[in-house]
C-alpha positions as CSV (number, residue, x, y, z in Angstrom):
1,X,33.9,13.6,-7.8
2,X,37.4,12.5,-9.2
3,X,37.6,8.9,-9.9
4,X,41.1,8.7,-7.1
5,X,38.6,8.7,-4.0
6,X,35.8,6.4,-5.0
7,X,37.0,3.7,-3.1
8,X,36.2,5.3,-0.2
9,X,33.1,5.1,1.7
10,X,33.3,8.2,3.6
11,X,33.8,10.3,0.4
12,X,31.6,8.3,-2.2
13,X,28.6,8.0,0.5
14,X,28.1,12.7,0.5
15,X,29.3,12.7,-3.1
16,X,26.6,10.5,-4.2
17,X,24.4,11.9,-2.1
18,X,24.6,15.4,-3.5
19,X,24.5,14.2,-7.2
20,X,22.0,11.6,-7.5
21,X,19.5,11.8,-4.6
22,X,17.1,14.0,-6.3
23,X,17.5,12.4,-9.7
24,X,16.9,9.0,-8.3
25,X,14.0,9.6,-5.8
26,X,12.4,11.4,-9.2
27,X,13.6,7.9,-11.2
28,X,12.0,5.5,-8.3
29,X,8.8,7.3,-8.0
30,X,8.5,6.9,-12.0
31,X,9.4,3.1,-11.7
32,X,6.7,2.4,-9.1
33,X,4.3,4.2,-10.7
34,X,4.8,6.6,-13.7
35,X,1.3,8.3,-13.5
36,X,1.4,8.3,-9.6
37,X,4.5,9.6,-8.5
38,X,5.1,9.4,-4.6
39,X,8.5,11.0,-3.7
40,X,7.9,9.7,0.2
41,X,8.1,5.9,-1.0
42,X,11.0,6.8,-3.1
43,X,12.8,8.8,-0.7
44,X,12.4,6.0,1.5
45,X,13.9,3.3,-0.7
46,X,16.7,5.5,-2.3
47,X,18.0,5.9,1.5
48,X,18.0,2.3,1.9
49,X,19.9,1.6,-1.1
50,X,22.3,3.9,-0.5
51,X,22.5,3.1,3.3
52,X,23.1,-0.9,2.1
53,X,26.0,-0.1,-0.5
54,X,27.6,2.0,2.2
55,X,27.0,-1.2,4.9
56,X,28.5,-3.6,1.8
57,X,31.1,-1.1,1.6
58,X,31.9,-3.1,-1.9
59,X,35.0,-2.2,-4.1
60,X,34.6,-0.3,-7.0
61,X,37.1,0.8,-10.2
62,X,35.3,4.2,-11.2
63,X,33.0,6.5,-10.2
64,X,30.7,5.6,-13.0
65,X,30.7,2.3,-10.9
66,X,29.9,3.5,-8.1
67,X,26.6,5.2,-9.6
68,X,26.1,2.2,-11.8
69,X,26.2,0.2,-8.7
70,X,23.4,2.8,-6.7
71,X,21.2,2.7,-10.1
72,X,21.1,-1.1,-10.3
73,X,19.9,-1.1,-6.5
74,X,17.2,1.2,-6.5
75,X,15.9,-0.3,-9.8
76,X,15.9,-3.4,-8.1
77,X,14.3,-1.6,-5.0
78,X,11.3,0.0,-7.1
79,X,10.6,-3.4,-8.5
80,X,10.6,-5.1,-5.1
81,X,7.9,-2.7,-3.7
82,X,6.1,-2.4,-6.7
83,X,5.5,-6.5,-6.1
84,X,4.7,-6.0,-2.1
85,X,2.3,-3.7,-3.0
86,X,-0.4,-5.8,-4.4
87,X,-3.4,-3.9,-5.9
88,X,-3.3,-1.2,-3.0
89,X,-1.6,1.1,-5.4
90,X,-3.6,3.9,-6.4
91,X,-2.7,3.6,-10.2
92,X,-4.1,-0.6,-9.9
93,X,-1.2,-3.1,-10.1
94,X,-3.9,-5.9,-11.0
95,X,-3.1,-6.1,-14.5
96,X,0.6,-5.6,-14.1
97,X,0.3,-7.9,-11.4
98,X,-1.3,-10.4,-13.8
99,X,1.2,-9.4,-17.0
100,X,5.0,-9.3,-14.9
101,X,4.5,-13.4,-15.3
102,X,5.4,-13.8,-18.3
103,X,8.5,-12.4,-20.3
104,X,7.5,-11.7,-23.9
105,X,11.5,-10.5,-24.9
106,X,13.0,-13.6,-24.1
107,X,10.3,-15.8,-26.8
108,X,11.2,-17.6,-29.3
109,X,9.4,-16.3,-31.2
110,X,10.4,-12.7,-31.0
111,X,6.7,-11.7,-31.2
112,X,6.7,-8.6,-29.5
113,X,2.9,-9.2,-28.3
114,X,3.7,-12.5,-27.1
115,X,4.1,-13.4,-23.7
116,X,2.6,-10.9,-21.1
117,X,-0.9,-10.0,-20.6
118,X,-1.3,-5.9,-20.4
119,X,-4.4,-4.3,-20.4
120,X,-7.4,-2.9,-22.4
121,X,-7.0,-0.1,-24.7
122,X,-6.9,3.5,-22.7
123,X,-8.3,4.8,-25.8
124,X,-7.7,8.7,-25.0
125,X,-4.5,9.1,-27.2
126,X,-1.0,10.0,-26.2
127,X,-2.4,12.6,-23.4
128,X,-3.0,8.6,-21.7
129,X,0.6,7.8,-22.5
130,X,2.0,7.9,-18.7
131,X,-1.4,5.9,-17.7
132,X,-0.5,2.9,-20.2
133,X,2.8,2.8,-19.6
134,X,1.5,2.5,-15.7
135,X,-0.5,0.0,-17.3
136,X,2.3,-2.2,-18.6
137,X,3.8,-5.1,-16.9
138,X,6.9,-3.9,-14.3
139,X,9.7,-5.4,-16.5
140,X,8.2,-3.2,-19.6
141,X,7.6,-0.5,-17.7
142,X,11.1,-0.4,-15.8
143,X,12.9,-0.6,-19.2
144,X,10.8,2.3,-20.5
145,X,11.3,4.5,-17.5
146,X,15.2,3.6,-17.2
147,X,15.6,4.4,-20.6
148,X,14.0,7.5,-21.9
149,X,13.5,9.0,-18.3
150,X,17.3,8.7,-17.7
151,X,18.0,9.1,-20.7
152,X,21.2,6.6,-21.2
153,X,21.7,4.0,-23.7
154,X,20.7,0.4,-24.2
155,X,23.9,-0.8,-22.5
156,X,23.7,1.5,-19.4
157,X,19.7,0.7,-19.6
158,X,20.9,-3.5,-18.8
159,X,23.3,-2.7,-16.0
160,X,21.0,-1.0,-14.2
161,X,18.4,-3.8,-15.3
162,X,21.0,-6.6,-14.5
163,X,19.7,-7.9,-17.8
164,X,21.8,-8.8,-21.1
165,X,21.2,-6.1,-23.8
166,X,19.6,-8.2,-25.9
167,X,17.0,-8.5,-23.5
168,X,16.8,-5.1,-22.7
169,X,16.5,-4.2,-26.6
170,X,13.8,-6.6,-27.1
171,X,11.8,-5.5,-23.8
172,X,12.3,-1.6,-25.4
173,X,10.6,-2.9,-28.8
174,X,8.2,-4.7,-27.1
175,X,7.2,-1.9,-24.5
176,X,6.5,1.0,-27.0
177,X,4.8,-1.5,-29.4
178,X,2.2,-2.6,-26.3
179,X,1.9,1.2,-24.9
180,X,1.0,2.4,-28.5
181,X,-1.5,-0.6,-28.7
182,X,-3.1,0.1,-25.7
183,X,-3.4,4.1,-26.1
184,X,-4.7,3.6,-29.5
185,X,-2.2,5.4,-31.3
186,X,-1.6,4.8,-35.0
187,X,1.1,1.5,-35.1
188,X,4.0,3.6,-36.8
189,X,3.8,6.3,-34.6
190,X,7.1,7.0,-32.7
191,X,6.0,8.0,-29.2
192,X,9.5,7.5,-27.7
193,X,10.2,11.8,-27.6
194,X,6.3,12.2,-26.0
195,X,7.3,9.5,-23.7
196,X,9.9,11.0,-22.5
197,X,8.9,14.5,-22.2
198,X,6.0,13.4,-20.2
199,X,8.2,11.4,-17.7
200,X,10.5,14.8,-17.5
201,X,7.4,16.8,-16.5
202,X,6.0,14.2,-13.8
203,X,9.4,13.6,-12.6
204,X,9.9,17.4,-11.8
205,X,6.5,17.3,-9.7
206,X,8.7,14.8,-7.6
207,X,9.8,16.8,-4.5
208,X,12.2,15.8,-2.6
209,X,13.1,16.5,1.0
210,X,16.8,17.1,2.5
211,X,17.6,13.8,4.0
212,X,21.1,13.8,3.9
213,X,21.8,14.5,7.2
214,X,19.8,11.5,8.1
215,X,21.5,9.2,5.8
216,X,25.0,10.5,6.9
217,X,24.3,9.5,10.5
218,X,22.4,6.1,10.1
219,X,25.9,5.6,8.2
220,X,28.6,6.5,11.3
221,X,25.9,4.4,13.2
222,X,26.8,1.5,11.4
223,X,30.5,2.3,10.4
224,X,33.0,-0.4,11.2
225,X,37.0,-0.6,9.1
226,X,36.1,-3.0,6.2
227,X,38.0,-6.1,7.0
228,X,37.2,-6.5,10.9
229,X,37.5,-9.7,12.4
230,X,34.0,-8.5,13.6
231,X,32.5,-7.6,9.8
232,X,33.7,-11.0,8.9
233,X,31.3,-12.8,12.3
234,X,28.9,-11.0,11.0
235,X,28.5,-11.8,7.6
236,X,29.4,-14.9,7.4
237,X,26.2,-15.2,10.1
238,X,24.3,-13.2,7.5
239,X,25.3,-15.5,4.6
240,X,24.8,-18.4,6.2
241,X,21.0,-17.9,7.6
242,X,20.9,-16.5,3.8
243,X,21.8,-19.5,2.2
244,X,19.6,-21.9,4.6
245,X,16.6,-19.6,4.6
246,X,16.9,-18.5,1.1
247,X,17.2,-15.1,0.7
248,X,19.3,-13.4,-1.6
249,X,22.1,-10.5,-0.7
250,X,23.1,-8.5,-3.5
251,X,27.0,-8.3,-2.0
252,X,28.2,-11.3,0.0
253,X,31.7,-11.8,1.5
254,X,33.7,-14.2,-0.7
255,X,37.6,-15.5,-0.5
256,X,39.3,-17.6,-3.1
257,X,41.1,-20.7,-2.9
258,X,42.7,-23.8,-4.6
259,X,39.9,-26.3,-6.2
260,X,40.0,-29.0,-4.0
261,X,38.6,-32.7,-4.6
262,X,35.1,-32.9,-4.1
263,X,33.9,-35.0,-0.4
264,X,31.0,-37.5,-0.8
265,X,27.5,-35.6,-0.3
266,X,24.9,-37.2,1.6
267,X,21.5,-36.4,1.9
268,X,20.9,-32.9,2.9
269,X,17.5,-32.2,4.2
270,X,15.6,-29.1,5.0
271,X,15.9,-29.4,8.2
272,X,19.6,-29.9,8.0
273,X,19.6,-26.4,6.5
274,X,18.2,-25.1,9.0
275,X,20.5,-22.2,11.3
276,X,19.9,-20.9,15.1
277,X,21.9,-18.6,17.1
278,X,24.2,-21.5,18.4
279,X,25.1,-22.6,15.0
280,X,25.9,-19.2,13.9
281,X,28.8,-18.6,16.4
282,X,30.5,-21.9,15.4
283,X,30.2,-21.5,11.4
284,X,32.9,-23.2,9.0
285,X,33.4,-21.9,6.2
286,X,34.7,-23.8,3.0
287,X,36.9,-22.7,0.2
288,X,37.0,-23.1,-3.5
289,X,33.0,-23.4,-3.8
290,X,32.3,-23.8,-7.5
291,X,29.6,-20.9,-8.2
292,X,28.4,-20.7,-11.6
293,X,26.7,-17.7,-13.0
294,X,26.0,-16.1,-17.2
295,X,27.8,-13.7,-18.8
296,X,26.6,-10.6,-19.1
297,X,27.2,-9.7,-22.5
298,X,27.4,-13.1,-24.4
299,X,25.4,-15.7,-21.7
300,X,28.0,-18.4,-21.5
301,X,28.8,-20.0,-18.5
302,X,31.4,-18.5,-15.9
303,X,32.6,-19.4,-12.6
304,X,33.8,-18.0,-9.4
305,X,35.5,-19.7,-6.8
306,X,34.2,-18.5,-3.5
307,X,34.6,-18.9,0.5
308,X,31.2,-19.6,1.8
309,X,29.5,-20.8,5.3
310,X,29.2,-24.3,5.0
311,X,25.2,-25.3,4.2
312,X,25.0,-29.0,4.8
313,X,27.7,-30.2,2.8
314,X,29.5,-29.1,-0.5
315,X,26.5,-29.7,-2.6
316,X,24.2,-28.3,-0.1
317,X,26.5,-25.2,0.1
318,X,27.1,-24.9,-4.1
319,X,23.8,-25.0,-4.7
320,X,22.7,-22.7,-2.3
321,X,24.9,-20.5,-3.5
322,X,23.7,-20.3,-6.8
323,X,20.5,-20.0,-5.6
324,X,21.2,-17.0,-3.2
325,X,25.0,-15.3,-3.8
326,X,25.6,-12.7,-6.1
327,X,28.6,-12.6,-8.6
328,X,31.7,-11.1,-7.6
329,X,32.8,-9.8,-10.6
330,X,30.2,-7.0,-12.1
331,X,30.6,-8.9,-15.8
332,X,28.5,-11.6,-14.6
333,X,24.6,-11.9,-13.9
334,X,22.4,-15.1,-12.3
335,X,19.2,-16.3,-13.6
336,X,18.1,-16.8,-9.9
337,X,17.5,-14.0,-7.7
338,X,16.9,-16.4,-4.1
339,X,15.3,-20.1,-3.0
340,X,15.3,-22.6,-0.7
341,X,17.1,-26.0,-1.4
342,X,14.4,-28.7,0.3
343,X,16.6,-31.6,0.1
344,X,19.9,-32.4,-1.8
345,X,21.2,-35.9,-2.3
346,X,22.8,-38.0,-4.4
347,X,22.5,-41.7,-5.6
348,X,24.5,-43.8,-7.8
349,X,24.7,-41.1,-10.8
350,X,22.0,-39.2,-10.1
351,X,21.8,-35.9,-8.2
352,X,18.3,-34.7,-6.5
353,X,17.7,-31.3,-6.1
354,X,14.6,-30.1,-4.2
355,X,13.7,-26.3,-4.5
356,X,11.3,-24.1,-3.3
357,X,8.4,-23.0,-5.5
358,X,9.7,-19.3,-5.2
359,X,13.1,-19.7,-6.7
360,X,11.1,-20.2,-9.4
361,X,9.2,-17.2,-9.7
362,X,11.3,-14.6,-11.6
363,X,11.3,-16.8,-14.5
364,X,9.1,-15.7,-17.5
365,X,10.4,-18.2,-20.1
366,X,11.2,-21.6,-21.0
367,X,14.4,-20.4,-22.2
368,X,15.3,-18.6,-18.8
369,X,14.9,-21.4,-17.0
370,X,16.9,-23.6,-18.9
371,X,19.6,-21.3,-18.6
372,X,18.9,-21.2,-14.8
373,X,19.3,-25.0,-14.0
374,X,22.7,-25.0,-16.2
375,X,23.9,-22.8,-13.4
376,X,22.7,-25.4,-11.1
377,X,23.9,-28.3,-13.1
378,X,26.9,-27.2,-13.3
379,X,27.2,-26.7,-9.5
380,X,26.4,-29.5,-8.6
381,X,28.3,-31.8,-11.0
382,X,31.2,-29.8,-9.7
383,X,30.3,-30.3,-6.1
384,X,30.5,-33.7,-6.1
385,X,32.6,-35.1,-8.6
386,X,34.0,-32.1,-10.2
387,X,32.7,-33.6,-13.6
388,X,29.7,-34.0,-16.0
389,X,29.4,-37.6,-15.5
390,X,26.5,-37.2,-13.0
391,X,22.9,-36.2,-14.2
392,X,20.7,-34.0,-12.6
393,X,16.7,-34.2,-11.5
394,X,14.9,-31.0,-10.6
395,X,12.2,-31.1,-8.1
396,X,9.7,-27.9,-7.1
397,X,8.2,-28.8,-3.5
398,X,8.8,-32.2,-4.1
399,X,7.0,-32.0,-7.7
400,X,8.4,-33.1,-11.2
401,X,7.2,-31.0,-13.0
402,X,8.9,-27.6,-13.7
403,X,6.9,-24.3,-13.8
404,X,7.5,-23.3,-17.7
405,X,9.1,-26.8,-18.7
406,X,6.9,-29.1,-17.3
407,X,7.9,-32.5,-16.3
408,X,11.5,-33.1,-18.2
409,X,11.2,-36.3,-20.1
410,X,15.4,-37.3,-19.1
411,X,17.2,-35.7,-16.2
412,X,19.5,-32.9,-16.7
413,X,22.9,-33.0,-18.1
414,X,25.8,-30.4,-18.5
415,X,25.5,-28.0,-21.6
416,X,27.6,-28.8,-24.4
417,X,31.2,-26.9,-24.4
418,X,29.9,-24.5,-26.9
419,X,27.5,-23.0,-23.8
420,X,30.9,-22.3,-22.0
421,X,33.2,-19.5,-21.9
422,X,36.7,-20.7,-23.3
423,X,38.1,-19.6,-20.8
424,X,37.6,-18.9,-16.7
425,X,39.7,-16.9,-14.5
426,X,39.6,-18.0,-11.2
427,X,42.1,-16.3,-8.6
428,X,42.4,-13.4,-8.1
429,X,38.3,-12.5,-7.5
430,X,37.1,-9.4,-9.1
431,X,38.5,-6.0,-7.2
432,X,41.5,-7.6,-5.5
433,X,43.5,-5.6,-3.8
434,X,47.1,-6.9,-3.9
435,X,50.4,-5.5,-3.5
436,X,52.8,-4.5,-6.3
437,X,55.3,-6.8,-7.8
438,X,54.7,-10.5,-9.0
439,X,51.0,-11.4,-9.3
440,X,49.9,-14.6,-10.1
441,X,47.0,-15.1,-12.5
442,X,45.4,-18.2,-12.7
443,X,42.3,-20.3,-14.3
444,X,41.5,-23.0,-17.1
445,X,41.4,-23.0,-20.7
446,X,39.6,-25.3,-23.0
447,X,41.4,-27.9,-25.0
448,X,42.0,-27.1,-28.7
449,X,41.1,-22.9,-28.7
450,X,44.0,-20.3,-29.5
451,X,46.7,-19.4,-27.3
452,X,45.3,-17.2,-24.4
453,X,46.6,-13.5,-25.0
454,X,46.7,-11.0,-21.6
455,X,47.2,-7.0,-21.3
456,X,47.4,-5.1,-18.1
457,X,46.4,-1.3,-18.3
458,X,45.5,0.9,-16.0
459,X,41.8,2.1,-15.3
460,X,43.1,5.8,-14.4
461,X,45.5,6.9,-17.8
462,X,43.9,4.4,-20.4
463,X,47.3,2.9,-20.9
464,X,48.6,-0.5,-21.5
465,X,51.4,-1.1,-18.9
466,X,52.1,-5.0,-19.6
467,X,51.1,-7.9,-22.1
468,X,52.1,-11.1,-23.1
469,X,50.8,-14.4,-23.9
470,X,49.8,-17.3,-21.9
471,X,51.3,-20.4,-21.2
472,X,49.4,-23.7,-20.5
473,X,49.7,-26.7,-19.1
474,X,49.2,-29.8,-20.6
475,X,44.9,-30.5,-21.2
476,X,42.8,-32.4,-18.7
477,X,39.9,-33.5,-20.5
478,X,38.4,-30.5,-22.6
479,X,40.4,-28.1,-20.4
480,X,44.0,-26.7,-19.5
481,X,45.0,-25.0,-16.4
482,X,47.0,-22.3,-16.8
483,X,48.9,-19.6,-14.4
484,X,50.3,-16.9,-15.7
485,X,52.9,-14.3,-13.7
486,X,52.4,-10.5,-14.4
487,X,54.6,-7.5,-12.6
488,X,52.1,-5.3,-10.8
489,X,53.4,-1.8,-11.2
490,X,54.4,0.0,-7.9
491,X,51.9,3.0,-8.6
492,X,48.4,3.0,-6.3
493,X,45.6,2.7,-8.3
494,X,42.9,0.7,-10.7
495,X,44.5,-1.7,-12.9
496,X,42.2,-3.9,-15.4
497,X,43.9,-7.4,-16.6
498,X,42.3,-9.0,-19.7
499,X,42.8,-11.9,-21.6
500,X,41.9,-12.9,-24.9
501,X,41.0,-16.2,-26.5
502,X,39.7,-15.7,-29.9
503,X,37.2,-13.5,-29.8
504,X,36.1,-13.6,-26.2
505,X,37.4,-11.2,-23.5
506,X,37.8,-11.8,-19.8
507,X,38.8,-9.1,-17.5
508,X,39.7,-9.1,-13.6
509,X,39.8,-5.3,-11.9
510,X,42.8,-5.4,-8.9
511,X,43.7,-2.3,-6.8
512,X,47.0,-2.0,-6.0
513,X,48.0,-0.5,-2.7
């Protein structure tokens, strides 16, 4: 498929079909259980992933994006049902269910036995290499089966992980290190070719059945234009029983729109988050909601301004958000992966934040969670006085105390400006489409860093069309806001926007129609 169409549903949804369903129901049935293949469960969950990008109908810049986009779901997908299915599968999830707590990559120490517990020795060799690597805890396993099944490379291997690639390195050493442990093969031993051989044979014992008729007509079922006045009722009902219930959706509906000043927050309770049918038909929405979320690559701190249903108030609302929306721009990643917020209230300079005991529960290291409540911090410092002077407590069902942290001895402030990109790009959001001719660019700078530098190419010829520098305004604190006017060419098509502060890079994609 040439990269002109993939922005179209009706010609990405066959396309991808006819390239990658029988390589990912083979890749699903490996990541639930490499020495139990079933292509049925994988068949299933492949449809569903590809049935929910087509419903999200989000906007992509290539056709690599597009399968990146279908990877990263079904990844997420295998992992999902490996957890529902408790120890009824037939390869025994108890000791992965008992290792995927903990997340040895991310320690300090960098102790690639620290962390998770796997299980006992196999001790028949590397003929037992697909039953150990069952074995392993998921978020080994996945990295293993990702990698050498699918054979792509440590960056590809991440953004199908939604992990940094750091992390995704570190699980890789740690993986082969506990699989050669466990088989009770000599420590030195590179088993990464047998691996992967073995992988290659189980995964062609995968059979897969013709389901794309199916799958085509599930999809005119639920075919609607993109940009309905009925789409839009809809979601923002989705997103709102989301954000008040907690769960997650990997691709929300989000707007843009000016920063505005903060209103006072009150308390907001759980029952104040709670949503029926009536209040569903009569939603508000509010723009400009500060969401904060990690770079992928480097882990600083980005934002995105989104429109979002109103969820008790503005803090209510940010810090559901965090909790519950995905990023926008495919650059960023969360810590959290969905939660309920219990209460949210504020007194004097202190901010309360109540949270379920599940938001918790993807986090396997002190460090993870750290970085998690910065994105909350950060939220909710922004929601109501759109500073850092405000600090935060963290509650869990009411409880101090913090699953890896324990109870914090001082509440929780903002990161230093080190943890922070240099620079944020608020409007427009990531895959814009705009009209050509002026554009304007806008977001805020630190104080003090180099002149912002921008470029404008486009995605299709690899070419530069535009660059210049950035002017600023004068600072505001630690930051300056700038805006900065570019001339969208008149040719349809991808164009990528970056700008440059030192050695940071920040990118917006924009279609231009």
């Amino acid at each position: 498929m040439t990269d002109e169409r993939y922005d179209d549903r009706q010609v990405w949804l066959p396309a991808l079909y006819q390239e990658q369903w029988e390589p990912l129901v083979r890749l699903v049935a490996l990541l639930v259980s490499p020495s139990h293949p079933d292509g049925s469960v994988a068949e299933t969950l492949v449809r569903d992933a590809m049935l929910g990008m087509y419903r999200d109908d989000p906007t992509f810049h290539s056709w690599s994006h597009v399968v990146g986009s279908l990877r990263a779901r079904v990844a997420t997908a295998a992992r999902v049902a490996q957890r529902g299915a408790g120890g009824s599968d037939p390869s025994s999830l108890s000791h992965r269910e008992t290792g995927e707590e903990a997340d040895g990559p991310e320690d300090a120490s960098g102790d690639p036995g620290a962390g998770d517990s796997v299980p006992e020795e196999a001790g028949g060799g590397d003929a037992d290499l697909l039953t150990g690597l069952t074995g392993l805890p998921h978020r080994l396993r996945e990295v293993i089966v990702v990698k050498l099944y699918a054979g792509v490379s440590i960056a590809e291997t991440a953004d199908i992980l939604e992990v940094t690639r750091r992390v995704a390195r570190r699980r890789v050493v740690r993986a082969l290190a506990e699989l050669v442990r466990i088989c009770d093969i000599p420590p030195d031993t590179d088993v990464q070719e047998p691996v992967a051989d073995r992988l290659r044979a189980a995964g062609e014992r995968v059979v897969s059945s013709d389901r794309r008729d199916e799958i085509l007509r599930r999809a005119r079922e639920m075919r609607e234009p993109r940009g309905s006045w009925r789409n839009h009722a809809l979601v923002a009902a989705i997103m709102v029983a989301a954000l008040a219930a907690g769960y997650g959706l990997s691709t929300l509906w989000g707007g843009s729109g000016d920063q505005t000043d903060p209103t006072a927050s009150g308390v907001v309770s759980a029952s104040d988050l709670g949503t029926s049918s009536a209040d569903t038909s009569v939603t508000t929405m509010q723009a400009g909601v500060q969401v904060f979320y990690l770079g992928r690559d480097d882990g600083l701190i980005y934002r995105e301004l989104r429109t979002l249903p109103t969820v008790g108030d503005r803090l209510g609302t940010a810090v559901a958000a965090v909790l519950n929306v995905a990023p926008l721009d495919p650059e960023y990643i969360s810590s959290w992966s969905g939660g309920q917020v219990k209460e949210a209230r504020v007194r004097g300079d202190r901010i309360t934040l109540d949270l379920s005991q599940s938001a918790f529960a993807q986090f396997r290291t002190r460090g993870q969670e750290e970085d998690a409540i910065q994105q909350l911090v950060f939220a909710a410092t922004a929601a109501v006085d759109n500073g850092s002077q405000k600090s935060v407590r963290i509650l869990v069902d009411g409880s101090p105390n913090l699953p890896l942290i324990g109870k914090p001895q001082a509440d929780f402030q903002r990161a230093r400006l080190n943890a922070v990109a240099p620079l944020w790009i608020d409007t427009p959001e990531a895959g814009t489409t705009v009209s050509s001719g002026p554009l304007i660019i806008s977001g805020v700078v630190k104080s003090g860093v180099a002149s912002p530098t921008w470029q404008l190419s486009s995605t299709a010829s690899k070419t530069v069309v535009a660059r210049g520098g950035v002017e600023t305004l004068p600072p505001y604190g630690s930051w300056m806001r700038w805006h900065q006017e570019i001339v969208v060419p008149d040719v349809p098509g991808e164009y990528l926007v970056r700008f440059t502060v030192g050695r940071t890079t920040v990118q917006r994609t924009i279609s231009v129609s």
